[in-house]
N, C-alpha and C positions, 0 to 999 in steps of 0.2 A: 519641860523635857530635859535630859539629863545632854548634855554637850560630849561628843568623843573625839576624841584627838586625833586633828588632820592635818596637824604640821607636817609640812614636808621639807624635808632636809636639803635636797637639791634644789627645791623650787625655790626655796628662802635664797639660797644662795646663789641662784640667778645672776642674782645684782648684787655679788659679796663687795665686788672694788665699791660701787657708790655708797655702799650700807657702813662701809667700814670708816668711811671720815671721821662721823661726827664723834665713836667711837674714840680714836685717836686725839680729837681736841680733847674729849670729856676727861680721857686719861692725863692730856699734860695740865688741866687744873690741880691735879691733886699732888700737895706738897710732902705728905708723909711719907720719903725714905730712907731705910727700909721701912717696911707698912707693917711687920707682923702679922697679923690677922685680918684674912680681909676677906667678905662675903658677896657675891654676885649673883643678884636676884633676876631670875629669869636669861638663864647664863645660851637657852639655845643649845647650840653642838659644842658649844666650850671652847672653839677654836681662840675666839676674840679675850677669854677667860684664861687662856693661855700666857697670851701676850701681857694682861694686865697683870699676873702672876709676876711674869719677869722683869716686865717695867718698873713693879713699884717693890722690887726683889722682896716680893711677900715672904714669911714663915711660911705659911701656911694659908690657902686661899680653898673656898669652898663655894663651887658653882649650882646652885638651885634652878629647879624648871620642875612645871608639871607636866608635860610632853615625854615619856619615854620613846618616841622615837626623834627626840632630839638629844637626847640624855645614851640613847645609843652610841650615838655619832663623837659623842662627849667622852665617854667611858675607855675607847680607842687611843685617847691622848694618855702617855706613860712620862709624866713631871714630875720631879719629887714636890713632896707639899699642895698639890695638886688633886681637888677629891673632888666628887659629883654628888647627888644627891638629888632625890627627887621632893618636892614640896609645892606646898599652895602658897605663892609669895604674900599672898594676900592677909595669912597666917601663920606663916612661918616665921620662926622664932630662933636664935642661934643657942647654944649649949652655954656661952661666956660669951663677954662681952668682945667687941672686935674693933682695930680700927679704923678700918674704913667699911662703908657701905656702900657699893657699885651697883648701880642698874642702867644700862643703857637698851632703850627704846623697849621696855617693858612694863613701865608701873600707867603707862595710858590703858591698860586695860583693867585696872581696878579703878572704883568707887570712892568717893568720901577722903581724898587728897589731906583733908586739915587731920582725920584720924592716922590715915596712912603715915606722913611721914613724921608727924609724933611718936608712933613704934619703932618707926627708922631709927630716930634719934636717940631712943631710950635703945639701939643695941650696941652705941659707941661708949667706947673709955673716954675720960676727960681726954681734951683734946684730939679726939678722931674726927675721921674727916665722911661726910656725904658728897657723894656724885650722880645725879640721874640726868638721865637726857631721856625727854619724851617726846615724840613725833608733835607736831602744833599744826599740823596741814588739815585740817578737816572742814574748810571751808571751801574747801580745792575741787574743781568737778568731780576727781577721782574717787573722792572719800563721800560727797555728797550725795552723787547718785547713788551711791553704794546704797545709802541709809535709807533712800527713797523709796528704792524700786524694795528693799526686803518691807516697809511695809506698805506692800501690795499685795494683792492676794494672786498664787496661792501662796504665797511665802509666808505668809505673816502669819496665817491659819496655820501650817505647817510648822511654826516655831513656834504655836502656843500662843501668841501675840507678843512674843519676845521681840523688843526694838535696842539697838543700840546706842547707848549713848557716850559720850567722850568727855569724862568726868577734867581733863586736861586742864588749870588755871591758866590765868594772861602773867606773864612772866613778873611783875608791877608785886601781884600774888603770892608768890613764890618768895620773892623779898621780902616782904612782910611777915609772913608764915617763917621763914627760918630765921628773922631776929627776935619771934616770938617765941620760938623753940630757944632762943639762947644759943645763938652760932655767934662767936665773936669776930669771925671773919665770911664773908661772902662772895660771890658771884653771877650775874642771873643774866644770861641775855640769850634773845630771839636771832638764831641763824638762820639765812637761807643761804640752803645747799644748791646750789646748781647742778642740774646732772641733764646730759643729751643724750639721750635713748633713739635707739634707731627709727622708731616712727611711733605715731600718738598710740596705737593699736597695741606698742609694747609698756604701756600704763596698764593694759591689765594683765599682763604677766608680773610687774612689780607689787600690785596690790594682790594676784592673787599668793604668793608668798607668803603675807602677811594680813590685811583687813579683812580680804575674803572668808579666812579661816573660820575667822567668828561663823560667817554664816551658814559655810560649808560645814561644820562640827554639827548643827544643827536642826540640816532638813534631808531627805531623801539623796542620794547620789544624785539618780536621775533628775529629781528637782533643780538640784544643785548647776547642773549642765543649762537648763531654763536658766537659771537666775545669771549664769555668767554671761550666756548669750542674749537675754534681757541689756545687762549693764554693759556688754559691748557694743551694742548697737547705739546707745543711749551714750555714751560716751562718744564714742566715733563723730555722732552727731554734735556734740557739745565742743568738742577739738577739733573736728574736723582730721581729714587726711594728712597729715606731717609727716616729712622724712627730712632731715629727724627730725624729730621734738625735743623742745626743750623742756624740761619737768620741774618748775620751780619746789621746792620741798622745805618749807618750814619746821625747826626743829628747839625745843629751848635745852641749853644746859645751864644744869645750876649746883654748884657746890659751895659745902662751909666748912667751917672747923668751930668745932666748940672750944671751949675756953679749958686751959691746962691745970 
């Protein structure tokens, strides 16, 4: 079945303060400024695309997403150097080469990680630099019942037998992978974010922002209301009643520079 776009631009941004850390570290890894040319795959409302604009006082910096009702929200922002564009990160391609390549908490939804950031790398000039940060939590009740209960029926029948999977390597990975691409310099490690949400029941307002989408894009409205009410109760149960909770959130950043 063909997937339609149910990002929601407030509900992401729910939880902008906690979503925006990792954000903020991934940015002070990167040593090229000024950056010239800089590309961000899967850029969201652009807000964050903004800031990385100024940080790394880009020429010229170009925010990708396939969501136009995120690319709406995007378009709003008036920065010189500053453009939006809509595309499949998956196959999206720059016009010239760039040097830096940004993706923060967007490349965990594609596939095949050793091809993917092979094309990353072939869109840098000598010496540019990569940065992505991918969510690493999927081992987490949150994420796990998610994946359970959609294959159950009727969900699963309703998505075709569409299941999700979390293509995400062990950071160990990732180091390996970028000195096989020829990064002369690195960094790769496993964060955990801390964040105390008002009680365990607001884990599925965080994830519906975000993992839910997947499935929500996928099945009936109505279905859709079953499945979240399905995985709230089934959470509830698994965290139990908290005020607050604490939401531990694993996260990897990893950036290189290639060789000048």
């Amino acid at each position: 079945m063909t997937a339609r776009d149910t990002w929601n631009p407030t509900q992401y941004e729910r939880f902008r303060a906690e979503r925006e850390q990792p954000f903020y570290d991934l940015v002070a890894l990167i040593t090229r400024r000024p950056a010239g040319r800089v590309v961000d795959l899967g850029c969201g409302t652009g807000t964050l695309t903004a800031v990385l604009h100024r940080e790394l006082t880009a020429t010229e910096t170009i925010g990708i997403d396939s969501s136009e009702a995120m690319l709406e929200r995007a378009r709003s922002l008036d920065v010189d150097g500053l453009t939006f564009a809509p595309g499949d990160i998956s196959e999206w391609r720059p016009a010239e080469l760039v040097d830096v390549v940004f993706s923060n908490a967007a490349l965990q939804w594609l596939g095949d990680h050793l091809a993917l950031f092979a094309r990353l790398t072939a869109m840098l000039v000598p010496g540019g630099e990569l940065a992505v940060q991918v969510p690493a939590n999927f081992d987490h009740a949150s994420h796990r019942l998610a994946a359970e209960i959609a294959r159950e029926e009727p969900f699963l029948g309703a998505m075709g037998g569409w299941t999700r999977t979390f293509p995400v390597l062990p950071p160990e990975e990732y180091a390996t992978l970028l000195h096989q691409l020829g990064f002369a310099e690195q960094s790769v490690r496993l964060q955990v974010y801390a964040h105390v949400l008002e009680s365990s029941d607001a884990v599925v307002e965080w994830v519906r922002g975000t993992l839910l989408t997947d499935y929500e894009s996928r099945m009936p409205a109505a279905m859709y209301q079953d499945f979240v009410a399905r995985y709230r109760e089934r959470l509830r149960a698994a965290l139990g009643e908290q005020r607050p909770y604490f939401y531990p959130f694993k996260r990897i950043l990893l950036w290189g520079r290639l060789p000048a």
